[in-house]
Rosetta silent file (secondary structure, phi, psi, omega in degrees, C-alpha in Angstrom):
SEQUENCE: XXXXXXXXXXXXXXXXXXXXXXXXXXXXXXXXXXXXXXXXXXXXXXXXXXXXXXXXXXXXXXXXXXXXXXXXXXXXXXXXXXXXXXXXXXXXXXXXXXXXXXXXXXXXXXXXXXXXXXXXXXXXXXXXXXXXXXXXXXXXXXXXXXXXXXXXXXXXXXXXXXXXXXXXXXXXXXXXXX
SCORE:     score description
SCORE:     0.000 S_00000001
   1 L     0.000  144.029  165.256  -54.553    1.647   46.065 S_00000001
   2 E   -81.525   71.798  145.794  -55.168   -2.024   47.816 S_00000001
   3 E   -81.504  124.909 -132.822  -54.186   -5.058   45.999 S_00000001
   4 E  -144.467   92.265  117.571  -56.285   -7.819   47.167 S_00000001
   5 E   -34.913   94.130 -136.057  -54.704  -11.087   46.409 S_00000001
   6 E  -142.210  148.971  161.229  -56.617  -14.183   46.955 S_00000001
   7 L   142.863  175.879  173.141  -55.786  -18.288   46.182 S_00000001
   8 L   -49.398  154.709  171.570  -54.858  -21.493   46.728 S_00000001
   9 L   -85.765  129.809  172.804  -51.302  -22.134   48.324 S_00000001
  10 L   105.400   14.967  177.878  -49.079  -22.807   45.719 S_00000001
  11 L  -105.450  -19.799  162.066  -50.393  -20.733   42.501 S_00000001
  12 L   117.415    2.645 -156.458  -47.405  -18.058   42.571 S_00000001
  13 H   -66.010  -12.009 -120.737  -49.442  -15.376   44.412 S_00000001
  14 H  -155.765  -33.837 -161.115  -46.317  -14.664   46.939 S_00000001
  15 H   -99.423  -49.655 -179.102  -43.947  -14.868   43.879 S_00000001
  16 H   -64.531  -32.758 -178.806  -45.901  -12.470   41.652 S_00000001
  17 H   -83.510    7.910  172.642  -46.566  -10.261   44.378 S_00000001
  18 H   -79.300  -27.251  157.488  -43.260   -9.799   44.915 S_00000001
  19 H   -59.135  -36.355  177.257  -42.871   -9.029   41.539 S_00000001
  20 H   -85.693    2.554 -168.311  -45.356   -6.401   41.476 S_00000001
  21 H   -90.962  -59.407 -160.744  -44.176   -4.581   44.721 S_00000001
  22 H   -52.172  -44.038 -177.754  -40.913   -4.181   42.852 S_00000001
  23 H   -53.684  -70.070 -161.815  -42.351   -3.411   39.582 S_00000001
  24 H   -98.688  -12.642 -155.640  -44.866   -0.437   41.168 S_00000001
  25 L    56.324   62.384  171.962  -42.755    0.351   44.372 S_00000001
  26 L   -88.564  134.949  164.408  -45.615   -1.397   46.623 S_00000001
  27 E   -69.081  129.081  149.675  -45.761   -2.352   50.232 S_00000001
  28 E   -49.408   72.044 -164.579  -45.588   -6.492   50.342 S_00000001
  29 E  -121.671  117.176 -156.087  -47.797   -7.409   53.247 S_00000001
  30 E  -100.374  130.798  175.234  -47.689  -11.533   52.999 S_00000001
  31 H   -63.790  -49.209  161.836  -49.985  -13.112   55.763 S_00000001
  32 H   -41.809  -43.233  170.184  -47.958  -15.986   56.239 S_00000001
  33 H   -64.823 -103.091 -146.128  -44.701  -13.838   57.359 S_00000001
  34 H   -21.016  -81.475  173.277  -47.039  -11.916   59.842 S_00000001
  35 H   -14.752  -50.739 -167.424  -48.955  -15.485   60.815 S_00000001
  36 L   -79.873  -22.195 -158.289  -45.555  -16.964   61.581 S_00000001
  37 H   -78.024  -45.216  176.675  -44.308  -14.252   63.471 S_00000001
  38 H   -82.709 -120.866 -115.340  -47.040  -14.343   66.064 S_00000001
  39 H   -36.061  -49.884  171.444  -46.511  -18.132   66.062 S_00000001
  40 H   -66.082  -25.068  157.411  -42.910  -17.487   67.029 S_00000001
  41 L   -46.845  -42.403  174.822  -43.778  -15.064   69.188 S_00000001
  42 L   141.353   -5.122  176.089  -45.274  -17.539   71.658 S_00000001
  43 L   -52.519  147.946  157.827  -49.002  -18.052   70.579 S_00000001
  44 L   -39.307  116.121  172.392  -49.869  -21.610   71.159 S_00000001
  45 L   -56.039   -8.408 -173.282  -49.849  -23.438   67.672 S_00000001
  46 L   -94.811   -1.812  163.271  -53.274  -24.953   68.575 S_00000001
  47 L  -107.198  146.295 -137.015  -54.856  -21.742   68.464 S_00000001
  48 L   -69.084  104.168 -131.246  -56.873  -20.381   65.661 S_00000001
  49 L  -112.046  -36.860 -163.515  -54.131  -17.746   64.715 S_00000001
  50 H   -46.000  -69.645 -172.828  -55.688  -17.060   60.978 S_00000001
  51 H   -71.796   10.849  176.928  -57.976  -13.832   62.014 S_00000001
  52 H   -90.578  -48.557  167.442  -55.410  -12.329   64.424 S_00000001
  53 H   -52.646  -23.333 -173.184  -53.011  -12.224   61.271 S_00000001
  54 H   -91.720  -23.070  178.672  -55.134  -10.988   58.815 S_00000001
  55 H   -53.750 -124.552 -153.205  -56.437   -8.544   61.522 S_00000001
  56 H   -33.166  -39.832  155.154  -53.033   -6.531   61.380 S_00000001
  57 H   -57.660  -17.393  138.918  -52.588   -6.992   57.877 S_00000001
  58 L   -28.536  -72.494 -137.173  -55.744   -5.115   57.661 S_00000001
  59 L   -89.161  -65.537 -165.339  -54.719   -2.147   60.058 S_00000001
  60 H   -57.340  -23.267  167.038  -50.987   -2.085   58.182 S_00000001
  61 H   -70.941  -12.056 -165.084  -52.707   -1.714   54.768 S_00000001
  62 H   -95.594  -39.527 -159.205  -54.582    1.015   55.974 S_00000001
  63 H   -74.592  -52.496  165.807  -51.688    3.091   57.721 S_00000001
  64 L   -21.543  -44.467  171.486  -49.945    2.515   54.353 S_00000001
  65 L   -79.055  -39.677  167.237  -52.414    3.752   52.619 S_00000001
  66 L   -61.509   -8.523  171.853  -52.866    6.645   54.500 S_00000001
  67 L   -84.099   26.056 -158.208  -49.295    7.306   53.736 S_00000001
  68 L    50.550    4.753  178.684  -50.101    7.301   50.253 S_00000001
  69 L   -73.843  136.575  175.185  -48.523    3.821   49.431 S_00000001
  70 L   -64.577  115.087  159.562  -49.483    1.403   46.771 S_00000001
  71 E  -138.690  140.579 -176.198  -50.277   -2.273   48.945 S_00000001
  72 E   -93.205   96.919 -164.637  -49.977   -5.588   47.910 S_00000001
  73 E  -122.869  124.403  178.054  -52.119   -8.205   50.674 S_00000001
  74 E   -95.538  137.447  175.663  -50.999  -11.609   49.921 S_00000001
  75 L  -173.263  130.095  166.037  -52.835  -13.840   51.093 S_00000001
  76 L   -32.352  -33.647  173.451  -55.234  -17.091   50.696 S_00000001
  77 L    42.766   69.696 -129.602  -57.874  -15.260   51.146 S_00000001
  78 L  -119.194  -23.542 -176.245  -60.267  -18.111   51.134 S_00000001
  79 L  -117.862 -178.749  157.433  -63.716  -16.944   52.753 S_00000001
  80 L   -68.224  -39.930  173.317  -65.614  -13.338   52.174 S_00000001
  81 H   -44.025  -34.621 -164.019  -64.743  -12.575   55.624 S_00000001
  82 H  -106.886  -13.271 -162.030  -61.382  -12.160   54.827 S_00000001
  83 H   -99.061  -29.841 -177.440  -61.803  -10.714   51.399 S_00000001
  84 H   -67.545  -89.303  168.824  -64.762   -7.829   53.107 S_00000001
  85 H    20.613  -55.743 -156.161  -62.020   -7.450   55.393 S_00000001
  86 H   -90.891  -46.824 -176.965  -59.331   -6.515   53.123 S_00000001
  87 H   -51.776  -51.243 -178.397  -62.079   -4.039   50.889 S_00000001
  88 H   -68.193  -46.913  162.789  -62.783   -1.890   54.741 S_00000001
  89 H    -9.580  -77.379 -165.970  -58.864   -1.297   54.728 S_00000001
  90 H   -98.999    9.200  152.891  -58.877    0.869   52.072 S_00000001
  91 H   -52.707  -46.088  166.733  -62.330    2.172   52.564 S_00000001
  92 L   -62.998  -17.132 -162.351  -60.876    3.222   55.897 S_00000001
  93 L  -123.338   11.275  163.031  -58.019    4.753   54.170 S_00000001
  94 L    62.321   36.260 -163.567  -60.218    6.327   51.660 S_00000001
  95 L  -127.209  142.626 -174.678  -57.981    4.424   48.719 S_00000001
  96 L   -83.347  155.769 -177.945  -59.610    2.638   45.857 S_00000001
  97 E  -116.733 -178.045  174.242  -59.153   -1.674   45.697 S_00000001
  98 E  -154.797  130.986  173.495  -58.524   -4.745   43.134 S_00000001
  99 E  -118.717  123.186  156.288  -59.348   -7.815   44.046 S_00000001
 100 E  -137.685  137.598  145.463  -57.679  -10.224   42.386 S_00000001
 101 E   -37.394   96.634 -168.714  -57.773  -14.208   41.819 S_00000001
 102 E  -112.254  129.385 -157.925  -54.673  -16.272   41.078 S_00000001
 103 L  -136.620  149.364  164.633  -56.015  -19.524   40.415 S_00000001
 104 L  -107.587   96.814 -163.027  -53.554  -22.777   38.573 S_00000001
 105 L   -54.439  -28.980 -143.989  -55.791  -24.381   35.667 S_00000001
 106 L  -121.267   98.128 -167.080  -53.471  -27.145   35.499 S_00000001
 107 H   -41.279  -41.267  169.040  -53.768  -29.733   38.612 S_00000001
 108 H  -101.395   -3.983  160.886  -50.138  -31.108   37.991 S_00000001
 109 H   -90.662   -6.797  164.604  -48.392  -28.440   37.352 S_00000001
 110 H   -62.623  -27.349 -173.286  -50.321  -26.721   40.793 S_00000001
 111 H   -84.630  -27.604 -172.993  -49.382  -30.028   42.469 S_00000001
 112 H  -102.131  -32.824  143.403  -45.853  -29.777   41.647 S_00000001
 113 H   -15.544  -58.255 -135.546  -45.208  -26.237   42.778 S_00000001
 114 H   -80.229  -21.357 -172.644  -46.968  -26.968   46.023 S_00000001
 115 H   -57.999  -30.267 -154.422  -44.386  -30.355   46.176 S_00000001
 116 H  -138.945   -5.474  179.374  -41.037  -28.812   45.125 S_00000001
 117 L   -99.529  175.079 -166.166  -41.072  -24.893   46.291 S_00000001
 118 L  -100.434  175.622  175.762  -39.115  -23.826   49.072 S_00000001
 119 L  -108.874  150.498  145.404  -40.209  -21.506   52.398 S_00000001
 120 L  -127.989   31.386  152.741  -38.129  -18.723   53.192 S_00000001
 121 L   -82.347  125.809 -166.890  -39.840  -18.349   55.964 S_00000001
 122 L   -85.535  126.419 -173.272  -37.932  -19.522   59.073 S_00000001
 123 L   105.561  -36.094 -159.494  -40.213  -22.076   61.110 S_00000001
 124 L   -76.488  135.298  175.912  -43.274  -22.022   58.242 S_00000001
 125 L  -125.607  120.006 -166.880  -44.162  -25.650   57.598 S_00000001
 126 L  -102.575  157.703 -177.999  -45.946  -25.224   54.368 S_00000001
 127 L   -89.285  113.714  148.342  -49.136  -27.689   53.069 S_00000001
 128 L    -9.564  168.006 -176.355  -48.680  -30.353   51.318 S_00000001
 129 L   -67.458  -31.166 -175.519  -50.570  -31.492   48.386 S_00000001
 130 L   -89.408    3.493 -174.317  -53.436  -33.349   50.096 S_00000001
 131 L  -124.675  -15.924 -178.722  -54.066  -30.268   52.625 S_00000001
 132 L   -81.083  -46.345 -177.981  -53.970  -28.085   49.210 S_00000001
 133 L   -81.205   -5.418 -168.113  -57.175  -30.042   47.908 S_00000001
 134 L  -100.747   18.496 -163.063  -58.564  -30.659   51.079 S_00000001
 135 L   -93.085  135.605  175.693  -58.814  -26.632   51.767 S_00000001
 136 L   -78.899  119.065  164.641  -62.400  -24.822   51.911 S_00000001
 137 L   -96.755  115.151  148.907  -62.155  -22.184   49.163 S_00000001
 138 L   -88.463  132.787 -175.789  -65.090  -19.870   48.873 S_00000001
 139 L   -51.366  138.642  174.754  -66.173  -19.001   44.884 S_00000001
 140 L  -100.175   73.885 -133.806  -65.096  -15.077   44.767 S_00000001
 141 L  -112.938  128.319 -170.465  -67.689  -13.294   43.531 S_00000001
 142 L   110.757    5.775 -169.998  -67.298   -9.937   42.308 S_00000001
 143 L   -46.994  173.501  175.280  -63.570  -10.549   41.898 S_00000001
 144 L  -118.365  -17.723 -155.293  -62.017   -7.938   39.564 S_00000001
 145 L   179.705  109.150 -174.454  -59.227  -10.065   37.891 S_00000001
 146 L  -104.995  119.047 -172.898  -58.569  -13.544   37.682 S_00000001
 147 E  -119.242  128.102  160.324  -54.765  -14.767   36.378 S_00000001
 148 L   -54.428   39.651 -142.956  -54.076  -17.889   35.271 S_00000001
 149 L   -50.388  -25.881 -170.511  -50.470  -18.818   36.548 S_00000001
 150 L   -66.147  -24.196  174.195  -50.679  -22.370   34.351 S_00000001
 151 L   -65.053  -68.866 -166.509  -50.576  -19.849   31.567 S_00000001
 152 L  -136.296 -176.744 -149.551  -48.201  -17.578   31.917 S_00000001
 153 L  -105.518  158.473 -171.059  -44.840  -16.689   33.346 S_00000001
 154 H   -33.148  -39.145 -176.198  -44.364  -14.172   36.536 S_00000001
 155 H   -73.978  -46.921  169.846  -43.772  -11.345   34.589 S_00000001
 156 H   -18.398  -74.296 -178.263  -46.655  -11.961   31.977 S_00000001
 157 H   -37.294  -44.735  177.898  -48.773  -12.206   35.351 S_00000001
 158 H   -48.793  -73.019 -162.109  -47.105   -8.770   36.629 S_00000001
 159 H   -74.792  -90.225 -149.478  -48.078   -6.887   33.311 S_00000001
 160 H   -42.785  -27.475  166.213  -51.273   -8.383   32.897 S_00000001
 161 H   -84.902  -22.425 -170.381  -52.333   -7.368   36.359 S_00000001
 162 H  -102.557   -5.665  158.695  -51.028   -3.646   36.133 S_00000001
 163 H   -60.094  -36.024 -170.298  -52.917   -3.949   32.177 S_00000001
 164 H   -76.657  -43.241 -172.478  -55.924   -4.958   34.501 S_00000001
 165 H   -45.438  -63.626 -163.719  -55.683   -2.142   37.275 S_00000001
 166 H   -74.812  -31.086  152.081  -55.452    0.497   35.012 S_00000001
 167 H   -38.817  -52.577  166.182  -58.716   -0.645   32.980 S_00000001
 168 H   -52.477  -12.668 -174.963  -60.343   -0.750   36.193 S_00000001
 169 L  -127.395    5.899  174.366  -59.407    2.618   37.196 S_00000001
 170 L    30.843   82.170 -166.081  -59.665    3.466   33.779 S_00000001
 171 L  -140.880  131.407 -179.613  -55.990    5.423   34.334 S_00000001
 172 L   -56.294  -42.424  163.889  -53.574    5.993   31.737 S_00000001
 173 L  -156.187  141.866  156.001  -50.662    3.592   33.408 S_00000001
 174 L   -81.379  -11.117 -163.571  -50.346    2.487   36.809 S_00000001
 175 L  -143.136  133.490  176.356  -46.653    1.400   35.798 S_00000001
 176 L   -89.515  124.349 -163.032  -45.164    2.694   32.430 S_00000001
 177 L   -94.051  140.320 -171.895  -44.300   -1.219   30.843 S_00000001
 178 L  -136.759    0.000    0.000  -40.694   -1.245   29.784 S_00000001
């Protein structure tokens, strides 16, 4: 299965999905590491870098999947392009998806996240608050599961997403919750 991650920077999506790789034993495949990597590689920073990364996070979700692996693609996810994108992965890989929405109801505590977390990416210059509102989101429509991080706490978020999969897949557990 294909978890299809999607939001604003600075909503926990990178913190939960790290939770959930651990949680299900899931590949992690975070756009930003990949993105930075080919920056560090040597692309030029002024070129448009965004579809070469999600392009291989694509093709690595699929060979994952064809290995039978659970994957988790973190990401902003921000147009349809990228979210159609992520759905022909596991289409390709013959694997069922989830798209889910991590969205932060509550403007200052989303503002103070994006203000006060750290990178642990080496090199990743992360956006500020005024590059977080100034970002073109497209509405996600057809999403499967939208979490509320102003709400609840990583783990909450964790179980409430593997509560959601398995309704959607109408499956007895994807995780046994302990």
């Amino acid at each position: 299965m294909l978890i299809i991650f999607g939001g604003l920077p600075g909503v926990g999506k990178t913190s939960i999905a790290r939770a959930l790789a651990q949680k299900i034993g899931a590949v992690h495949l975070r756009i930003d590491t990949i993105e930075q990597a080919i920056l560090d590689a040597g692309v030029p920073p002024d070129d448009d870098i965004g579809p070469v990364g999600y392009m291989v996070a694509n093709r690595q979700a699929t060979d994952n999947l064809k290995l039978g692996l659970t994957v988790i693609g973190d990401a902003v996810n921000s147009v349809e392009e990228t979210r159609s994108e992520w759905r022909l992965a596991a289409r390709r890989a013959g694997k069922p998806y989830v798209q889910i929405e991590l969205i932060c109801s509550d403007p200052g505590e989303h503002r103070h996240r994006v203000e006060t977390r750290s990178c642990d990416i080496e090199n990743l210059h992360q956006p500020d608050w005024d590059k977080v509102l100034g970002r073109h989101y497209e509405p996600w429509h057809g999403v499967d599961l939208i979490i509320d991080t102003a709400k609840m706490t990583v783990d909450q978020a964790v179980d409430a997403i593997c509560e959601g999969i398995n309704k959607k897949n109408n499956i007895q557990s994807l995780v046994s919750f302990s």
